[in-house]
N, C-alpha and C positions, 0 to 999 in steps of 0.2 A: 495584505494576504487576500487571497484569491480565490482559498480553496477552502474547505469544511469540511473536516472527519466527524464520519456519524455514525464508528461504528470499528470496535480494535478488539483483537483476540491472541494471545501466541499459547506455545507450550512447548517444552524442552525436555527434552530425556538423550540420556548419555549417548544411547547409538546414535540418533536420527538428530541430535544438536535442535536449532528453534525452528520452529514454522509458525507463521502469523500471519495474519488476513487483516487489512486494514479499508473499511471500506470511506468512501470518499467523492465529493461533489466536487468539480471544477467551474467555477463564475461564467457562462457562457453556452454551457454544454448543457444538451438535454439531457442526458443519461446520466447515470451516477457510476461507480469504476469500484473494484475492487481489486488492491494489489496482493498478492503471496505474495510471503516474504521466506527466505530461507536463507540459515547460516547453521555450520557446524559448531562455531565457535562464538558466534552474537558480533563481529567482528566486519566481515565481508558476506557483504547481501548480495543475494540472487531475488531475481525479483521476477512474475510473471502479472501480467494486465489486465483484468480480463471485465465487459459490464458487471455490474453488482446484481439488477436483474436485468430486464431485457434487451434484447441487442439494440443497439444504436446505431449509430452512423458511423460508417472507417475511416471519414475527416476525422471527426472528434476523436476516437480513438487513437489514431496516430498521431494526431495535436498531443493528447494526453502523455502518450510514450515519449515522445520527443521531450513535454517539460518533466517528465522522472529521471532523462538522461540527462538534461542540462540544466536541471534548478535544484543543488545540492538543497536549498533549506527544505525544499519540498518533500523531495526523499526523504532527510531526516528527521522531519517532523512525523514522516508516515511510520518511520523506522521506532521513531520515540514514543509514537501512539499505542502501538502494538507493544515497545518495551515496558512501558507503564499499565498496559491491562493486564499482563502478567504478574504483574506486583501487587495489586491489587484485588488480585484471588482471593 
């Protein structure tokens, strides 16, 4: 593993379904990344990218985007991080 969550949050309510922010280091990268997560149903993720604080570099960040599209354990761990801080309200 590669990566390190230092940092998970969701919340759900009937209209607006979950929304969670999972923030996160990737092994290489100077920055740290923060992903939105959103689902209606906790089911299928919508996800947006963004630095956790300040801007970095648009390699690293499209590095990053590219392994959330192509590295299913990665996404689901971020997915599970944020589903387990909710649990533990």
């Amino acid at each position: 593993m590669d990566w390190t969550i230092t940092g998970a949050e969701m919340t759900h309510s009937k209209e607006d379904g979950y929304s969670g922010k999972v923030r996160f280091t990737l092994e290489g990268h100077r920055s740290a990344y923060e992903v939105t997560l959103l689902s209606k149903k906790g089911t299928d993720w919508d996800y947006s990218l963004s630095f956790a604080k300040e801007s970095g570099s648009e390699q690293e960040i499209e590095t990053a985007e590219r392994r959330l599209e192509e590295d299913d354990e990665l996404f689901d761990a971020l997915v599970e991080a944020a589903v387990h801080a909710s649990q533990t309200k």
